[in-house]
C-alpha positions, 0 to 999 in steps of 0.5 A: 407285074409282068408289064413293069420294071422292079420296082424300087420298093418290094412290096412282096418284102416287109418294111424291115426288109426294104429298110435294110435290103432297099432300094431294089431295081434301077434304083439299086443300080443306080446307087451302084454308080459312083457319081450321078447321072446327068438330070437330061434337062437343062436349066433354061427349061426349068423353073429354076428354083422352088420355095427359093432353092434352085431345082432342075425340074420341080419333080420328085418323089413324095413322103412315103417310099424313100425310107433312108439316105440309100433310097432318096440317094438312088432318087437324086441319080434316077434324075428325082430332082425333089427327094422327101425323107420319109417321114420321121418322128420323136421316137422309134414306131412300128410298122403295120403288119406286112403286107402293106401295099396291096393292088387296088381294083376300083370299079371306076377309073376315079376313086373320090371322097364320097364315092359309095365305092370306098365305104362298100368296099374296093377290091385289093389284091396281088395282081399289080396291073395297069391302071396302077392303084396300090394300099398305103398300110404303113402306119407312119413308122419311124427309126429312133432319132439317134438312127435317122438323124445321122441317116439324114444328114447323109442324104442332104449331102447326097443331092446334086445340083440342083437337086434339094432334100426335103425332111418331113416330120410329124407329132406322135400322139398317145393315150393320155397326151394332151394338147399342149404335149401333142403339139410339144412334140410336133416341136421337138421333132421339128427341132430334130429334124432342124440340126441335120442341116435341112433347108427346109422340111414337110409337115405330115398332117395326112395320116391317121396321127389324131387316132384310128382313121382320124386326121390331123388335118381335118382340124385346122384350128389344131394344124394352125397353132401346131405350125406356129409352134413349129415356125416359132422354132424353124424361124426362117426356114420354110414350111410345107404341111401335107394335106389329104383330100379335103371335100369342103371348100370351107375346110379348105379355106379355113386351112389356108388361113390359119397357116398360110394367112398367118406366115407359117406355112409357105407350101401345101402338099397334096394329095396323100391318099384316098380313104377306102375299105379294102375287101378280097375276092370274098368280100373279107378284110383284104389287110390282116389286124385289127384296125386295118379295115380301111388303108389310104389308096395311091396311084392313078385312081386318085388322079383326079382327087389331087387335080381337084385340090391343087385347082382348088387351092391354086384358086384360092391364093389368087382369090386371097392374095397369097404367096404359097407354093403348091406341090400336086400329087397323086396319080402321076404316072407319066409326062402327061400327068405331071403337065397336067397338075403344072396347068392345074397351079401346082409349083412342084409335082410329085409321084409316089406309085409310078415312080415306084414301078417307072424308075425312069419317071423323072427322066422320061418327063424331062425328056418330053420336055426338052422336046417340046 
């Protein structure tokens, strides 16, 4: 740990802990300042504006870290033009057991689907060392509507210009709920999420919200009659779906059609994380509890995995014609990174891990920029 800075989330605190004590480093110091801090980039180096809305630099920080209107806050004045709220839903859900991030050690630089690697077991551990790779073993918790709607609303005031709020929510299955239900509820927490005033918001299909280590998007049919319902609701508002990493281009294609294709979709997130199966030293489950045998692997070991996608997709809406925006994650650790999912076709960039461990991501991208 010795090589970074504090990170902005405490991965030795439980996730109660950061919600309440967060957000910690120069992000704690930055929401200590009573206004923001200048973004260091001028307009007539940016885009100008992403999904219509004007941005400094399409560059922020994905679902996951930003747990509350303090976090994504503290983004907005460390220059994180892009800010998504993590991710919400209908009702109050538990966090995983701590711990929940967890060094990853992958005998190779590159960790993709398929990778013998990932089923045979990747070593984590409480060394947090260069490359950076970490677990993402949340569960996808959320604080009841009457808590985060208000928290919310907050953090949509709190961007500055150029600067945008990016809500994301997902559908809650349980035992018994049938199809109709699930995709009610994807709905109802779009609804929710609509009356705090969001401009436009993010969709989670990466995570296990299908059952135990089964995803959302590796049914498109599902994703694109969830996203209809969503869009009949949300109206003109635009919609981003998140996406983990899908190996087939025939899966790949049949997503896009049944969202994009169709209008209900206007962005495509990617990627969330790599499955893996997580070992210690001993060759022993490396998180505690049932069910936690494999976690979603983030950092620079995903790098190329995300890069893939974004190629992929970027060439799949020249081939088909299409209009929707792509936001690259995965792996961004520095300037470069961020240049390179830009050339892959990537709209907008996001990081997670660096950004955790490099509070001064977005500023030494944009500083890069300005000398170029």
């Amino acid at each position: 740990m010795a090589e970074y800075a504090e990170p902005f989330y405490d991965v030795n605190l439980s996730y109660a802990e950061n919600y309440e004590r967060g957000p910690f480093g120069a992000f704690a110091g930055a929401l200590a300042e009573q206004s923001s801090q200048p973004t260091g980039l001028s307009t007539s180096k940016s885009d100008a504006n992403f999904l219509g809305f004007p941005v400094n630099l399409p560059f922020g920080i994905p679902a996951g870290p930003l747990l509350n209107s303090r976090f994504t806050t503290a983004a907005f004045r460390m220059g994180f033009d892009l800010a998504v709220y993590k991710t919400v839903r209908t009702r109050a859900w538990d966090c995983n057991p701590f711990p929940n991030v967890l060094s990853v050690h992958p005998r190779t630089s590159a960790l993709t689907p398929g990778d013998a690697e990932l089923d045979e077991g990747v070593l984590a551990d409480g060394h947090f060392e260069r490359p950076l790779s970490i677990s993402n073993s949340f569960g996808v918790p959320s604080r009841d509507p009457d808590e985060w709607q208000p928290d919310m609303r907050a953090a949509i005031a709190a961007a500055g210009s150029g600067q945008l709020l990016i809500p994301s929510f997902q559908g809650s299955r349980h035992e018994g709920m049938t199809t109709s239900e699930y995709i009610a509820d994807h709905v109802t927490a779009a609804k929710l999420v609509r009356e705090t005033g969001a401009q436009l918001m993010e969709m989670n299909t990466s995570c296990p919200n299908e059952g135990r280590n089964r995803l959302l998007c590796d049914d498109p049919r599902l994703v694109g009659e969830i996203t209809q319902a969503v869009k009949n609701e949300i109206g003109d508002m635009p919609l981003i779906i998140k996406l983990a990493y899908l190996p087939s281009d025939e899966a790949l294609e049949r997503m896009v059609r049944e969202t994009a294709s169709h209008g209900s979709v206007q962005a495509f997130a990617t990627i969330n994380t790599v499955s893996a199966k997580l070992v210690d030293r001993k060759g022993n489950q490396a998180l505690p509890g049932e069910g936690r045998e494999r976690s979603g692997v983030c950092g620079s070991a995903i790098r190329s995995a995300g890069l893939d996608m974004v190629r992929r997709l970027a060439d799949m809406r020249e081939r088909l014609g299409l209009d929707f925006a792509i936001i690259g994650i995965g792996g961004v650790m520095g300037p470069a990174d961020y240049q390179a999912y830009r050339s892959a076709g990537a709209n907008a960039v996001m990081s997670a891990t660096g950004a955790m461990w490099d509070c001064e991501l977005a500023h030494r991208i944009k500083g890069e920029l300005v000398q170029q």
